[in-house]
TORPABA-515618 format. One record per residue (C-alpha): residue number from 1; residue in three letters; x, y, z. Coordinates in steps of 0.1 Angstrom, whole numbers, plus 2048, in hexadecimal, padded with zeros to 3 digits. Example, Ala and Ser with C-alpha at 12.3 -4.5 7.8 and 13.67 -1.06 7.14 Angstrom:
BEGIN
{1, 'ala', {87B, 7D3, 84E}},
{2, 'ser', {889, 7F5, 847}},
***
This chain:
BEGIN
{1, 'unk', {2BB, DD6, 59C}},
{2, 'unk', {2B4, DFC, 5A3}},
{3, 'unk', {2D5, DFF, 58E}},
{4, 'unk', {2CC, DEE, 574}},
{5, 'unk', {2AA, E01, 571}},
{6, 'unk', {2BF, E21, 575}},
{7, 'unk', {2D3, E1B, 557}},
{8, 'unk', {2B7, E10, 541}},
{9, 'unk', {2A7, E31, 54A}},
{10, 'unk', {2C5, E43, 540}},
{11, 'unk', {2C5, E2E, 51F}},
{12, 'unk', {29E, E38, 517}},
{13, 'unk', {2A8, E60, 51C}},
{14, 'unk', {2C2, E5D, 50A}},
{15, 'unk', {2B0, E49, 4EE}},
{16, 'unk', {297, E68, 4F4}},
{17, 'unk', {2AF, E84, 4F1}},
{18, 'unk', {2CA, E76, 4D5}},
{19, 'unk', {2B1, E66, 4BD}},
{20, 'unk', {29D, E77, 4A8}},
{21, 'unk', {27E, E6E, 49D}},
{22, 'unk', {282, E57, 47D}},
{23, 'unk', {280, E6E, 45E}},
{24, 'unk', {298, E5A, 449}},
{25, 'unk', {2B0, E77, 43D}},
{26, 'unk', {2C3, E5C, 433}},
{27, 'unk', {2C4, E38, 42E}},
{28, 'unk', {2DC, E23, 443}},
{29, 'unk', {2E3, E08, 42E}},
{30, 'unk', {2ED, E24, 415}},
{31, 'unk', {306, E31, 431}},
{32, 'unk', {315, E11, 430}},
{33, 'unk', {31E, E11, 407}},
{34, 'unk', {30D, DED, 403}},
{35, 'unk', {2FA, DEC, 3E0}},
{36, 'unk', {2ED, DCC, 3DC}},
{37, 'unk', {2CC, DC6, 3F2}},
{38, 'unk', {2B7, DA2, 3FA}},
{39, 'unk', {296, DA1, 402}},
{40, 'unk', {28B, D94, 420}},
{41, 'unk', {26A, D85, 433}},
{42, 'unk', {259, D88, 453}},
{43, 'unk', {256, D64, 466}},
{44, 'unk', {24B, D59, 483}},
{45, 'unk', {25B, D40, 49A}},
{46, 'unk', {25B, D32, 4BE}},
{47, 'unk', {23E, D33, 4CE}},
{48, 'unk', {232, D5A, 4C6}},
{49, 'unk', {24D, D6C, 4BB}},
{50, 'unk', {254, D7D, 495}},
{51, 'unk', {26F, D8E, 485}},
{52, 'unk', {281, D95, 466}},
{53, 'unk', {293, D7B, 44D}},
{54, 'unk', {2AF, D7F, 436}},
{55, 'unk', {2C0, D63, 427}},
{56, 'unk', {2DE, D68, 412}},
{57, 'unk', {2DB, D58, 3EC}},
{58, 'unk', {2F5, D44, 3EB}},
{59, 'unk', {2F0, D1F, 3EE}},
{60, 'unk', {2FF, D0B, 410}},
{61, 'unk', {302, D10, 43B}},
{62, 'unk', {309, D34, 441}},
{63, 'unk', {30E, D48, 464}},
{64, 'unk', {2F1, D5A, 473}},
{65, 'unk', {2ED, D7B, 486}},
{66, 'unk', {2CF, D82, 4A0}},
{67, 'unk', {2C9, DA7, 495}},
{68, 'unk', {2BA, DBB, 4B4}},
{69, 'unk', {2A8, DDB, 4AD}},
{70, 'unk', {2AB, DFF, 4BB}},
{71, 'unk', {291, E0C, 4D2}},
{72, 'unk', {279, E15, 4B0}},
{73, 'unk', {274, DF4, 4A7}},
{74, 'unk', {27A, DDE, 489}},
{75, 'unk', {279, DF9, 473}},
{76, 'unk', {27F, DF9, 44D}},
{77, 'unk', {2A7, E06, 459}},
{78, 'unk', {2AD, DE7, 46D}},
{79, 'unk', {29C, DCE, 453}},
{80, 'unk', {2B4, DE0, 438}},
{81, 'unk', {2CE, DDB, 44C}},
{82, 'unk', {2C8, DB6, 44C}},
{83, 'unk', {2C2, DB2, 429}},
{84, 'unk', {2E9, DC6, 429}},
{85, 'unk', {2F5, DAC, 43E}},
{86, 'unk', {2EA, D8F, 42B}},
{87, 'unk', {2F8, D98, 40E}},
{88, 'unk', {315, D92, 422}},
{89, 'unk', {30F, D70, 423}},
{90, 'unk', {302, D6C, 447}},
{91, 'unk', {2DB, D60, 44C}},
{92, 'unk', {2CC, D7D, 45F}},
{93, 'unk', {2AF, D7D, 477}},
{94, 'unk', {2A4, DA0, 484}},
{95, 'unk', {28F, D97, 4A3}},
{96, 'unk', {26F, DAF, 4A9}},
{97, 'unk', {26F, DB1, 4D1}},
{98, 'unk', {251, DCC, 4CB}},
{99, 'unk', {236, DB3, 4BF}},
{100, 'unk', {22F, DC7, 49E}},
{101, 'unk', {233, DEB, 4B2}},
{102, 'unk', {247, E06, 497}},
{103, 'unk', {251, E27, 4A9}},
{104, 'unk', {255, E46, 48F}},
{105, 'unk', {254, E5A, 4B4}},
{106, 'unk', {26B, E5B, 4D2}},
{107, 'unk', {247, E5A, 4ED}},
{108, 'unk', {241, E3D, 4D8}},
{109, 'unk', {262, E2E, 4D7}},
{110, 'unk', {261, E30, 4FE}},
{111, 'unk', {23E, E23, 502}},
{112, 'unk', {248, E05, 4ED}},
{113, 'unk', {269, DFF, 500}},
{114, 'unk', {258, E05, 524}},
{115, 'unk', {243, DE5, 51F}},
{116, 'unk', {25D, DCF, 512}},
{117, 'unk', {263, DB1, 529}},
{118, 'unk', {284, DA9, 52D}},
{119, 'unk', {27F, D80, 534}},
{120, 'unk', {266, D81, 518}},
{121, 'unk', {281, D94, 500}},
{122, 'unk', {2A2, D76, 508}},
{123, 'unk', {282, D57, 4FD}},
{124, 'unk', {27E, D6D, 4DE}},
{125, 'unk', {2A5, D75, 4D9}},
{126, 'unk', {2A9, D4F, 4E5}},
{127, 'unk', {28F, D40, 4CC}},
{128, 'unk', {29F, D59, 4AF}},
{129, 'unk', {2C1, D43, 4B5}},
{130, 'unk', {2AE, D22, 4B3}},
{131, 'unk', {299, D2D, 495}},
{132, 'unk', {2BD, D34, 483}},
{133, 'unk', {2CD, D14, 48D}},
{134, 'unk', {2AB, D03, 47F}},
{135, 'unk', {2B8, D14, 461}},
{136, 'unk', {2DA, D0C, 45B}},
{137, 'unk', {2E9, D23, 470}},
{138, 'unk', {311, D1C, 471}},
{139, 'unk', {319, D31, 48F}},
{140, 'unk', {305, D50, 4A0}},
{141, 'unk', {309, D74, 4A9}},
{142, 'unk', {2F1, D8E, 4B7}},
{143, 'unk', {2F5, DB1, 4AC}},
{144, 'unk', {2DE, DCB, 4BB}},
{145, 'unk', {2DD, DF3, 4C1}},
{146, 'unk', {2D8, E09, 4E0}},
{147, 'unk', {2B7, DF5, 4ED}},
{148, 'unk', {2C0, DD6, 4D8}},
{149, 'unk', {2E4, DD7, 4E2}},
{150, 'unk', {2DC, DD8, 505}},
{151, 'unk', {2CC, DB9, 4FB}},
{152, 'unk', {2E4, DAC, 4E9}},
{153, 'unk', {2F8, DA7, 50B}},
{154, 'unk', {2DB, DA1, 51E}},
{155, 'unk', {2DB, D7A, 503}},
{156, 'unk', {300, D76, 50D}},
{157, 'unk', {2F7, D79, 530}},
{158, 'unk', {2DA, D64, 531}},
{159, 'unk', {2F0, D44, 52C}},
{160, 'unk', {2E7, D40, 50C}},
{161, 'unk', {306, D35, 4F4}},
{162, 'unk', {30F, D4D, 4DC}},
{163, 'unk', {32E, D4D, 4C0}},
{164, 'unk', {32D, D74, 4C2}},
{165, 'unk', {31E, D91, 4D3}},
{166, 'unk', {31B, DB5, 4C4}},
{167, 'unk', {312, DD4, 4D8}},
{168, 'unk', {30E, DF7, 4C8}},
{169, 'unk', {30A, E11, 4E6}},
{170, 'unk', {2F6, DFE, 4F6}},
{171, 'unk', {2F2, DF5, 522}},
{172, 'unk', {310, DE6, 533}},
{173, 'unk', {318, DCF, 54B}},
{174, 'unk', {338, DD2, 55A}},
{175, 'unk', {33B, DB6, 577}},
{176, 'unk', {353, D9D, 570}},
{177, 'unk', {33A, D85, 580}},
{178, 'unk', {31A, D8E, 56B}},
{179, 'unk', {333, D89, 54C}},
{180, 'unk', {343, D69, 551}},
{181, 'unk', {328, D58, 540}},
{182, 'unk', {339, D68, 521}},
{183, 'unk', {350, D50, 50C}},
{184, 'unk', {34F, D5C, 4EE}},
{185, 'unk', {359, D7B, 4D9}},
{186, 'unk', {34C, DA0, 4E1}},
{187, 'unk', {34B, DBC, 4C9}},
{188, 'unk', {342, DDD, 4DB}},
{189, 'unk', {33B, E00, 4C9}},
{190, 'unk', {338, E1F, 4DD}},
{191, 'unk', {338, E45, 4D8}},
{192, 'unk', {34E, E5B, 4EE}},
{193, 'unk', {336, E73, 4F8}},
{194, 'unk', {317, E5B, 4FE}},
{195, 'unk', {30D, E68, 526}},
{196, 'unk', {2F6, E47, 526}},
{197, 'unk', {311, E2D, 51E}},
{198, 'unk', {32F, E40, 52C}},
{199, 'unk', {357, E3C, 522}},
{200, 'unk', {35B, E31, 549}},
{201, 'unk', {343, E17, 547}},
{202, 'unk', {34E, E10, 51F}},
{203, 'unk', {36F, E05, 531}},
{204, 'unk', {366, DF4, 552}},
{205, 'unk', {354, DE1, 538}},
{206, 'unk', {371, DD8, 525}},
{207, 'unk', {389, DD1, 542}},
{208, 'unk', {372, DB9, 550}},
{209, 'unk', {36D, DA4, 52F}},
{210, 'unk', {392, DA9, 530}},
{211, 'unk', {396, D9B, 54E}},
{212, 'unk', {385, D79, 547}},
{213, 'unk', {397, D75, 52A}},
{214, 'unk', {376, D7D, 515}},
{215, 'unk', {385, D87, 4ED}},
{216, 'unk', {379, DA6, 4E8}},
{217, 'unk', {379, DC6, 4D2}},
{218, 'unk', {36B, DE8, 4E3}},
{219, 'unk', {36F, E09, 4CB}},
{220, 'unk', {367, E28, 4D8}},
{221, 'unk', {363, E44, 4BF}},
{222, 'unk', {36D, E66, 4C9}},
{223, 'unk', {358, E83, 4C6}},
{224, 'unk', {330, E72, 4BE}},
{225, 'unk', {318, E69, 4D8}},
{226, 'unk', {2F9, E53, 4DC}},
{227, 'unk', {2EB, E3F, 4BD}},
{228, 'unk', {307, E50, 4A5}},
{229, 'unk', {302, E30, 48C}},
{230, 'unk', {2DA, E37, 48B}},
{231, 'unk', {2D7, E4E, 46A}},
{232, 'unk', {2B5, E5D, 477}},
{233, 'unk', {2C1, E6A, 495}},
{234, 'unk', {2D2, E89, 49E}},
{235, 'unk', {2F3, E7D, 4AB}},
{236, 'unk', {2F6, E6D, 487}},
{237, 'unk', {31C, E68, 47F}},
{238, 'unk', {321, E59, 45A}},
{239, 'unk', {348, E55, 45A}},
{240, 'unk', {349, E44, 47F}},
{241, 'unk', {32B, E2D, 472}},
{242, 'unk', {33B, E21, 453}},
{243, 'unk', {35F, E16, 46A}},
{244, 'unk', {343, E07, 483}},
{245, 'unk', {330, DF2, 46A}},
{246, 'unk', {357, DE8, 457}},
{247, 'unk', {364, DDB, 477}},
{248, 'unk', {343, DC9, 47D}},
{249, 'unk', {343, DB6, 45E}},
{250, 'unk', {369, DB0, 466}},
{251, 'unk', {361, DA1, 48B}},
{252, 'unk', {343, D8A, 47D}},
{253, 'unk', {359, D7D, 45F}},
{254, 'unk', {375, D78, 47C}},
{255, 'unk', {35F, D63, 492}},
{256, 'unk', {343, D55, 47B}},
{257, 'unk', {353, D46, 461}},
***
């Protein structure tokens, strides 16, 4: 447990010290070259929860993705982002595990992450999965950054049965124990020079997944750090986003449809 609480401590400085506060220099979705936009809606479902809906237009079942947030919140980037991802024909729900809360500031970002209970976060990541098969969902990723893609593990490990997990930079688990709930497909981005998710634990990470015969896919990009796919902050890396966001179409298409 003092581990655990160590790494999530390294995690929030990093968030701190990588991320600048959101100015929007540029737009994300525009990084990714996707034109065509939906328009979404906030919803609530379970028993308290709320988040962000995105439906793609085209008539029938379709996929769905559980869209975890950074430590800012759901944000206009992240809800963009899910409007980008419908048009992809997946049905996306981006979960808001800060009850409302928008940071435009780190203090604020780690305020808002500080009181964030874990149990509470897996009923509302849980519930988001129900609320998609309630809608049609086909099959079911989640797909989260830094704080959200340390949550994004954090479903798999819960026991909860997934068709695909996505984790960009976010905290690792690396015993083969912890991880053998895991049946399913596992997409993992990481930067090289990220001192909060480090290469070492990038590939215990991967051997053990390995090792229980888990499919996966970890990238590693050389040379950019810490949150290199979040276009306000200052380890920003356009190129390395683009190849992130093409082979994560390429994995959900791969283990969605």
């Amino acid at each position: 447990m003092r581990a655990h609480y160590a790494v999530l401590f390294l995690i929030l400085i990093a968030c701190a010290t990588q991320e600048a506060p959101l100015q929007q220099p540029i737009r994300g979705v525009d990084v990714l070259e996707q034109n065509a936009t939906l328009a979404g809606e906030m919803i609530t479902f379970g028993e308290d929860f709320s988040g962000y809906l995105v439906t793609p237009p085209e008539p029938g079942r379709h996929p769905g993705v559980i869209l975890i947030h950074e430590w800012w919140g759901l944000n206009d980037h992240i809800k963009e982002t899910a409007e980008k991802l419908a048009t992809e024909g997946y049905i996306v729900l981006a979960v808001d595990l800060y009850n409302g809360n928008v940071a435009t500031e780190r203090t604020d970002a780690q305020t808002y992450v500080s009181l964030v209970n874990k149990t509470k976060a897996v009923e509302n990541l849980r519930a988001a999965k129900t609320k998609l098969l309630e809608l049609g969902a086909t099959k079911i990723a989640s797909l989260g950054w830094c704080f959200g893609g340390g949550k994004s593990l954090e479903l798999a490990l819960s026991g909860e049965e997934m068709d695909a997990t996505v984790i960009y930079y976010g905290t690792l688990v690396t015993d083969s124990e912890e991880l053998r709930k895991i049946h399913w497909p596992v997409l993992g981005i990481f930067g090289e020079t990220d001192t909060s998710i480090p290469v070492d634990s990038v590939n215990a990470f991967d051997s053990a997944l390995d090792s229980l015969n888990v499919t996966n896919e970890i990238y590693i990009y050389p040379g950019v750090g810490h949150a290199f796919a979040n276009p306000s902050g200052m380890n920003f890396a356009p190129e390395e986003t683009k190849d992130a966001w093409s082979k994560t179409l390429a994995f959900l298409e791969k283990y969605l449809r």
